[in-house]
N, CA, C and O atoms as a CHARMM CRD file, in Angstrom:
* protein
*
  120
    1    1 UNK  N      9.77500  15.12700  49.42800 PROA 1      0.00000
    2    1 UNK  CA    11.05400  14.38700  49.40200 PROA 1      0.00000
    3    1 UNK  C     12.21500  15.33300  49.71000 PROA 1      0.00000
    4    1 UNK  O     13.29400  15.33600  49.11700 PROA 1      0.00000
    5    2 UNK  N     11.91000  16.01100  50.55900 PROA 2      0.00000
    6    2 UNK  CA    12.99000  17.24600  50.91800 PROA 2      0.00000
    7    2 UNK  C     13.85100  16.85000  51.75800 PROA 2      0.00000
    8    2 UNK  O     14.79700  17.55700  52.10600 PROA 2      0.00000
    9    3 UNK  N     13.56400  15.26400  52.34400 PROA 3      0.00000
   10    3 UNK  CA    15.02300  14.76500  52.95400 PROA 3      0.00000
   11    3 UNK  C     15.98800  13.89400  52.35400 PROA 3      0.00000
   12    3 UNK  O     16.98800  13.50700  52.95800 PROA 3      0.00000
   13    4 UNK  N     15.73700  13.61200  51.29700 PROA 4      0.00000
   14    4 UNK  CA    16.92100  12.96500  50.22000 PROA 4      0.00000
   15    4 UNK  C     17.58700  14.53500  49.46200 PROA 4      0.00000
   16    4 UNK  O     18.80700  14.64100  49.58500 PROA 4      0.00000
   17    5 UNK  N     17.00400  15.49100  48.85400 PROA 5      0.00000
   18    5 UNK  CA    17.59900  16.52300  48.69000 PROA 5      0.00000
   19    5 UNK  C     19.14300  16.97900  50.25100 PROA 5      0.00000
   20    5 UNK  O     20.35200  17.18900  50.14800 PROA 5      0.00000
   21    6 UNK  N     18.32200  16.94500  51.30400 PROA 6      0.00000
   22    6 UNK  CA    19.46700  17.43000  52.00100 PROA 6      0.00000
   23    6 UNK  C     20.51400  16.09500  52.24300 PROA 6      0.00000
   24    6 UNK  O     21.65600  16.34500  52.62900 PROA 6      0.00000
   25    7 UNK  N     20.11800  14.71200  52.01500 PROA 7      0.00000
   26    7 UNK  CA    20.94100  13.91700  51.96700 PROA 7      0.00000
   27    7 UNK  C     22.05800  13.80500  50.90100 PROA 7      0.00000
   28    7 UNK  O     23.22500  13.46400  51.09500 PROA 7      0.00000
   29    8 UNK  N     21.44000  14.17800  49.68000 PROA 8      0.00000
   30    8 UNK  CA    22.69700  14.17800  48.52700 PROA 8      0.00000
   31    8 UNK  C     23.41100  15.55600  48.93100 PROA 8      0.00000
   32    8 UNK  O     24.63400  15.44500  48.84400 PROA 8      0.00000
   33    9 UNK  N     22.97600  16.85700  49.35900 PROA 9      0.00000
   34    9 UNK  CA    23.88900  17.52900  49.60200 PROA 9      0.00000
   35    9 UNK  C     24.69200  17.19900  50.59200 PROA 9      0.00000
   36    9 UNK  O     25.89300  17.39500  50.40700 PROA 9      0.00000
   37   10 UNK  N     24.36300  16.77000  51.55000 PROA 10     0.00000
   38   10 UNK  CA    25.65500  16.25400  52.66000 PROA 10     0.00000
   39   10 UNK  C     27.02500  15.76500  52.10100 PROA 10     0.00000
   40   10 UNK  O     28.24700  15.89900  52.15800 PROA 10     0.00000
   41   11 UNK  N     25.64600  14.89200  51.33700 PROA 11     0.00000
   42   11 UNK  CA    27.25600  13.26900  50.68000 PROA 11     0.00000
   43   11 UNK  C     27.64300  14.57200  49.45400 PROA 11     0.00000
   44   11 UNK  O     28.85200  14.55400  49.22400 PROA 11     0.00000
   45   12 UNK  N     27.34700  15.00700  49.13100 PROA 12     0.00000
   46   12 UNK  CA    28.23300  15.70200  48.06000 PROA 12     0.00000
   47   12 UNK  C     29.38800  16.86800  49.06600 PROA 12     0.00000
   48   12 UNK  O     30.59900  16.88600  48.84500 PROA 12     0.00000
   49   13 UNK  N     28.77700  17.68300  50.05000 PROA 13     0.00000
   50   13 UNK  CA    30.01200  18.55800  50.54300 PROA 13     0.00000
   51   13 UNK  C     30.94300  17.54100  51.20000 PROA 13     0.00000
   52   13 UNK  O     32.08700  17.64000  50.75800 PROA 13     0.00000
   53   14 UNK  N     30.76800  16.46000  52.25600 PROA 14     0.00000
   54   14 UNK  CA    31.27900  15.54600  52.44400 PROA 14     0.00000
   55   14 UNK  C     32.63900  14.99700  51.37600 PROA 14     0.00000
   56   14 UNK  O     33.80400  15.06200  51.76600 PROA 14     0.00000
   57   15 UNK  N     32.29700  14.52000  50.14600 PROA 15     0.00000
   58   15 UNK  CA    33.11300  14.54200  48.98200 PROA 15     0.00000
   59   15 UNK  C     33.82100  15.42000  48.40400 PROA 15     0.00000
   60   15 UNK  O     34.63900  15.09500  47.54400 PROA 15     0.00000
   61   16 UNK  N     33.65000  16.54900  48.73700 PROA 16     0.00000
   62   16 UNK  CA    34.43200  17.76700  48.64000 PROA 16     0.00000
   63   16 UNK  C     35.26400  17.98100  49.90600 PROA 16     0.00000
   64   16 UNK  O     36.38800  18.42800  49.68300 PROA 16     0.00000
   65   17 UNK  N     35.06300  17.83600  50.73500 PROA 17     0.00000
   66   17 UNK  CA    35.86300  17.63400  52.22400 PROA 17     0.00000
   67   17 UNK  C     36.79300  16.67400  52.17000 PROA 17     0.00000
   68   17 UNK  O     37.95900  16.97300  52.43000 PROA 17     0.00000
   69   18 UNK  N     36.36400  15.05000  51.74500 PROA 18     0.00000
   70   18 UNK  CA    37.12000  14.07600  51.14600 PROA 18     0.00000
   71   18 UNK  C     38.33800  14.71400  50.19700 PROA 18     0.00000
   72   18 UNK  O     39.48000  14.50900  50.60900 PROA 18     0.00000
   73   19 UNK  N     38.18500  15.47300  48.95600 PROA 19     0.00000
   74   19 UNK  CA    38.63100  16.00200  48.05800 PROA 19     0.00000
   75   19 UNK  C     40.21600  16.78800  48.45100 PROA 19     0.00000
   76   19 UNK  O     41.40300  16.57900  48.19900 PROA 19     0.00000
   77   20 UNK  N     39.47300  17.70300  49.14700 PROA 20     0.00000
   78   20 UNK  CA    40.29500  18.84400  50.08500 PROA 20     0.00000
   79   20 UNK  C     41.09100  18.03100  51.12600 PROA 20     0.00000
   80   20 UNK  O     41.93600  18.85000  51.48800 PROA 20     0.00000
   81   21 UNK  N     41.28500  17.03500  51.73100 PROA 21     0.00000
   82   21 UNK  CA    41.74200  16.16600  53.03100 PROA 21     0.00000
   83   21 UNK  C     43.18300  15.78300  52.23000 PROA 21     0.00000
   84   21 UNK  O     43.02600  15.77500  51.00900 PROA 21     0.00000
   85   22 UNK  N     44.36400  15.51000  52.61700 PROA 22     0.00000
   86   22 UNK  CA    45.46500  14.96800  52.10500 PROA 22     0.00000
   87   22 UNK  C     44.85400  13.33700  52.68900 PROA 22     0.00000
   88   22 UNK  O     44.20200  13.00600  53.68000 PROA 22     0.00000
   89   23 UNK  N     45.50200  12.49100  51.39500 PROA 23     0.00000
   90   23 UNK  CA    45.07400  11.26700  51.04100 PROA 23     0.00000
   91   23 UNK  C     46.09300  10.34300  52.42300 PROA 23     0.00000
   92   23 UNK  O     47.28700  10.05800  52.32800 PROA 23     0.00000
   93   24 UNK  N     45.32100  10.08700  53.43400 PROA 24     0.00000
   94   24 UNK  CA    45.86800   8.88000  54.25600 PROA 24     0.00000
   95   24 UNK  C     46.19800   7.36900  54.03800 PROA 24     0.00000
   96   24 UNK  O     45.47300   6.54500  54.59500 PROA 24     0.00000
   97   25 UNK  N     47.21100   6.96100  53.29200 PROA 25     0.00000
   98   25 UNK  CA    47.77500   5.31900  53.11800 PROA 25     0.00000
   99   25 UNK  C     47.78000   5.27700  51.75600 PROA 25     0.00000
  100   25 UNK  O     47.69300   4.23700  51.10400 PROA 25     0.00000
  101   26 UNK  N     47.94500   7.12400  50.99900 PROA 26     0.00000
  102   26 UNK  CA    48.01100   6.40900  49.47100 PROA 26     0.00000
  103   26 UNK  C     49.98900   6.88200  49.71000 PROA 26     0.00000
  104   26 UNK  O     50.67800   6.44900  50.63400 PROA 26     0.00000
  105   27 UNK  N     50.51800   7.90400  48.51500 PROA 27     0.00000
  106   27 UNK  CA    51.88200   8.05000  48.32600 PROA 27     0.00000
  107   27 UNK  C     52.28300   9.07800  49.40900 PROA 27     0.00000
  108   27 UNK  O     51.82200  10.21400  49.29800 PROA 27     0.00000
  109   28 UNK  N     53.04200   8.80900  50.37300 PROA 28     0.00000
  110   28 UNK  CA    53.67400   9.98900  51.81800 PROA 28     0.00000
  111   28 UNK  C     52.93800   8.81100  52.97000 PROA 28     0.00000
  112   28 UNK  O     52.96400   9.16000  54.15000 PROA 28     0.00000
  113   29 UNK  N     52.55700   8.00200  52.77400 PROA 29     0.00000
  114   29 UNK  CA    52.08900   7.10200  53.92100 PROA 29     0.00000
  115   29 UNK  C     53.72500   7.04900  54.88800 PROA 29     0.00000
  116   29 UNK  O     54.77000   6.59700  54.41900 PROA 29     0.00000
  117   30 UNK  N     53.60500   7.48600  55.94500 PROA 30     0.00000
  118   30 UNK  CA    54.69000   6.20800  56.87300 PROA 30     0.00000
  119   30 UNK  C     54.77200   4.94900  57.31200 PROA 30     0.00000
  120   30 UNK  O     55.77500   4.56900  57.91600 PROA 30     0.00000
């Protein structure tokens, strides 16, 4: 099952990338 292991790591650095990204259409939206 060594391809769900590299799947949760994706979605987890992914979510950290998310994390790190300034938030598009929340508060500073134009």
């Amino acid at each position: 099952m060594a391809e769900v292991g590299v799947r949760v790591a994706f979605v987890e650095d992914l979510a950290v990338e998310l994390e790190r990204a300034p938030r598009v259409g929340e508060a500073g939206s134009p």
